[in-house]
Residue frames relative to the residue before (quaternion, step in Angstrom):
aa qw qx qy qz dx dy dz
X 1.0000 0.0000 0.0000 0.0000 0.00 0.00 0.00
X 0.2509 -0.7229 0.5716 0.2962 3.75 -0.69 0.64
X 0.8888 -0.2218 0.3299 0.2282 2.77 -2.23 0.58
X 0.7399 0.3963 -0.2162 0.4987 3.61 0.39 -0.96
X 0.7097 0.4856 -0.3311 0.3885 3.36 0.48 -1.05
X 0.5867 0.6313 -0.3133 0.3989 3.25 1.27 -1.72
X 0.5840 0.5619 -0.4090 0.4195 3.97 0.54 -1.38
X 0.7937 0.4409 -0.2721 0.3187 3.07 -0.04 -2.11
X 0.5879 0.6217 -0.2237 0.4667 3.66 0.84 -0.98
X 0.6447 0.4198 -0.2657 0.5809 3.67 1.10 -1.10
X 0.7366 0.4800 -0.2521 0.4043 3.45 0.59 -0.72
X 0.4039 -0.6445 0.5717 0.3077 3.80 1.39 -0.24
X 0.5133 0.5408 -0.4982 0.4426 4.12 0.47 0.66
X 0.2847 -0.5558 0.7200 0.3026 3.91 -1.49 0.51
X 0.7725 -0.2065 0.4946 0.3405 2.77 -2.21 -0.02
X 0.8518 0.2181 -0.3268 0.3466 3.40 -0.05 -0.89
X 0.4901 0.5268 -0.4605 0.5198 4.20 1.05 -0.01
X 0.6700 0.5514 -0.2912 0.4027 3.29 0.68 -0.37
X 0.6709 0.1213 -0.2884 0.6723 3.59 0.91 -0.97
X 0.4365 0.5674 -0.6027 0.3525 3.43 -0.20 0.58
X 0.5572 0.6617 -0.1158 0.4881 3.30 0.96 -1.38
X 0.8037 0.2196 0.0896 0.5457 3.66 0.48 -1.06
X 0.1909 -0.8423 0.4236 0.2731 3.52 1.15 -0.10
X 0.5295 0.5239 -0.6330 0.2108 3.48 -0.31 1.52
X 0.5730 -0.4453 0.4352 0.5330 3.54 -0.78 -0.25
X 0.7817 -0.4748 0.3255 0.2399 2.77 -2.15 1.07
X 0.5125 0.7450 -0.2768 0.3251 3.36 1.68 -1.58
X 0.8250 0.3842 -0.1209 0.3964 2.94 0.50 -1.66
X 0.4302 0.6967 -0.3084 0.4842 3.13 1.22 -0.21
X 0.7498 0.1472 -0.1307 0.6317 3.95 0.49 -1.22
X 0.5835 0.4159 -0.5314 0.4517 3.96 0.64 0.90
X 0.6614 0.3852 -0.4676 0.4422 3.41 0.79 0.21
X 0.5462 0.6666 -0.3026 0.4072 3.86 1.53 -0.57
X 0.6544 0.3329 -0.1756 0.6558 3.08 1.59 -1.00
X 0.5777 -0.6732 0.4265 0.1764 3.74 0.30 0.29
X 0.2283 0.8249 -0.3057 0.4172 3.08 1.82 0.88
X 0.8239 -0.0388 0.0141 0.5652 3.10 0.81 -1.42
X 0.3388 -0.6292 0.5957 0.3667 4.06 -0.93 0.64
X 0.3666 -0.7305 0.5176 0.2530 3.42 -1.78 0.56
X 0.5425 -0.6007 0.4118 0.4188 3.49 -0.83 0.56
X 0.8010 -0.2141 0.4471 0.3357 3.20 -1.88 -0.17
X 0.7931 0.3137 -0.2926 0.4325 3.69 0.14 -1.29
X 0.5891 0.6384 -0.2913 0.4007 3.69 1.43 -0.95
X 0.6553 0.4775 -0.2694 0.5196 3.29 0.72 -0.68
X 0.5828 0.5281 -0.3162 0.5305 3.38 0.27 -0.66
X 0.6259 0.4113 -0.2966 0.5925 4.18 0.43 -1.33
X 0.5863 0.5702 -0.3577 0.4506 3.93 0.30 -1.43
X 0.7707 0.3015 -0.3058 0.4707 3.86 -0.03 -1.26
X 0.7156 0.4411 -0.4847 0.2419 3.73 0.17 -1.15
X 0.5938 0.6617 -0.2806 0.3617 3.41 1.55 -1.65
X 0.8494 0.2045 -0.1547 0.4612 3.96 1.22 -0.55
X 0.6491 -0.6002 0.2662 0.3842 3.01 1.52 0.83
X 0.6150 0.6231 -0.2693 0.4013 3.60 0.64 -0.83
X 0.3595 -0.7679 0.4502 0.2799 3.76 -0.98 0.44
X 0.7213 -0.5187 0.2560 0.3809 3.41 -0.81 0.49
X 0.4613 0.5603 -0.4490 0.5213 3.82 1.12 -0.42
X 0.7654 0.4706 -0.2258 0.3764 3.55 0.30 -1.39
X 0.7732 0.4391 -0.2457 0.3861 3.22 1.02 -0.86
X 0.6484 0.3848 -0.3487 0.5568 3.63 1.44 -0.20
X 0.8029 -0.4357 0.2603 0.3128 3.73 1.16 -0.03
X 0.4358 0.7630 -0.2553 0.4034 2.83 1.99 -1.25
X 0.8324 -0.0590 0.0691 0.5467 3.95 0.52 -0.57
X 0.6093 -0.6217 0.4800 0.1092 3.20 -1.43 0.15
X 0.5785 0.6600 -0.1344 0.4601 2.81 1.74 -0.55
X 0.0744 -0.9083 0.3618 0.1965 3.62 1.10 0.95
X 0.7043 0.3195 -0.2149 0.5964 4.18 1.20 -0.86
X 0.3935 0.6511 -0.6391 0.1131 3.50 0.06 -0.14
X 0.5669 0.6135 -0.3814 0.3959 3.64 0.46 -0.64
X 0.5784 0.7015 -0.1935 0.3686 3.05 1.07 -2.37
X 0.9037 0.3093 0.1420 0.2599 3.35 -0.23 -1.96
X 0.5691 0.6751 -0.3172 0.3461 2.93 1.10 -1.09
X 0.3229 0.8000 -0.2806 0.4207 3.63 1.03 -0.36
X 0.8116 0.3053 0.0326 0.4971 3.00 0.36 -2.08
X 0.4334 -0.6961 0.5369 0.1982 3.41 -0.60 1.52
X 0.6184 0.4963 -0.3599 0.4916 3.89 0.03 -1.72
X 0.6012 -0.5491 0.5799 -0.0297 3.07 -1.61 1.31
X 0.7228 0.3782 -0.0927 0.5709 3.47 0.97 -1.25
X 0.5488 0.2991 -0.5225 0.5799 3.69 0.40 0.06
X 0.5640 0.4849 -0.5671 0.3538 3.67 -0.06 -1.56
X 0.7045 0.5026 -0.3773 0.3299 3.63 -0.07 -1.37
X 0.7379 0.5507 -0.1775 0.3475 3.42 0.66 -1.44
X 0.6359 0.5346 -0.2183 0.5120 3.34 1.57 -0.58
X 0.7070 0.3385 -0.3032 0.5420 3.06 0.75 -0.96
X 0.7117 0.3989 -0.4987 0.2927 4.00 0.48 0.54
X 0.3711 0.6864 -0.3878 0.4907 3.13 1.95 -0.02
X 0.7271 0.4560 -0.3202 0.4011 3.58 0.18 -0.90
X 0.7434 0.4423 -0.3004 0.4018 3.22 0.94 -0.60
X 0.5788 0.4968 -0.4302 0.4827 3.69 0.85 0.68
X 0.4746 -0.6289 0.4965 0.3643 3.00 -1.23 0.72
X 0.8249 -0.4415 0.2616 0.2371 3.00 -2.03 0.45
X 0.5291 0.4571 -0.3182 0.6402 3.62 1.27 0.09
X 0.4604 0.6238 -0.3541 0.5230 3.45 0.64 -0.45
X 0.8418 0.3423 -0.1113 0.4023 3.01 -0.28 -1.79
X 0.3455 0.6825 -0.3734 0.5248 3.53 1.27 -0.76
X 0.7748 0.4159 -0.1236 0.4598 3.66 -0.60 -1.80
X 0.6424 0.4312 -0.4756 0.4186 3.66 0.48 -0.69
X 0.6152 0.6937 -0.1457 0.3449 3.38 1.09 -1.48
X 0.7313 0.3638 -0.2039 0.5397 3.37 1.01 -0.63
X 0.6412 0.4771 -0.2914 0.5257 3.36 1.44 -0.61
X 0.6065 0.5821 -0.2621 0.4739 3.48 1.11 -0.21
X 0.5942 0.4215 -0.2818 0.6245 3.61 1.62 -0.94
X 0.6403 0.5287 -0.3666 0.4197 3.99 0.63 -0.59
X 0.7909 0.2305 -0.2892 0.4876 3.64 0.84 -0.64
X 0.5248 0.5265 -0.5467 0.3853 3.44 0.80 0.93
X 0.5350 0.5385 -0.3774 0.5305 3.37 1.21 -0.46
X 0.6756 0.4849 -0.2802 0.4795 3.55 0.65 -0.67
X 0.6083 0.4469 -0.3490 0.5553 3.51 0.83 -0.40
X 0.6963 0.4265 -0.3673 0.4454 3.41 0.13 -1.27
X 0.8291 0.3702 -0.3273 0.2614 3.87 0.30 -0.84
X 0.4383 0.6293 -0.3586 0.5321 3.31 1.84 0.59
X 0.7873 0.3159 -0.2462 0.4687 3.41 1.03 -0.20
């Protein structure tokens, strides 16, 4: 299964939320899934930010889906935290987000 398909599939998204999402047509979308069509330069680039993942990982090149992402970040414990964020879909991630604004308000009004 390629890279693209695998994400979109991990992520719980069709073909068509997806090129919607990125702005191409659904078409092109299941010709690159099906190995029909190669993506350009500007696609790829939209393809990694939109699933989080770095561009090695996303053409195949490595295995290594955040290095790019993270690496940055020294602390151990974000790295960790990031790389389980990315891996939820976009509601998901959503829900962390509000739960994350709720227990700062809670924190802050304890102190």
């Amino acid at each position: 299964m390629n890279r693209v398909k695998s994400l979109r599939l991990e992520k719980g998204i069709t073909q068509q939320r997806l090129s919607m999402d990125i702005h191409v047509s659904q078409q092109y979308i299941s010709k690159v899934e099906n190995g029909d069509s190669a993506l350009t330069e500007d696609i790829i680039i939209r393809l990694a930010k939109y699933f989080h993942v770095s561009l090695a990982y996303l053409l195949g090149i490595s295995d290594d889906r955040f290095s790019e992402i993270i690496k940055e970040n020294e602390d151990p414990g974000v790295r960790e935290w990031l790389e389980y964020y990315y891996r939820l879909n976009k509601e998901n991630q959503n829900t962390v987000t509000v739960l994350s604004k709720y227990l700062i308000e809670v924190q802050n009004k304890k102190d």
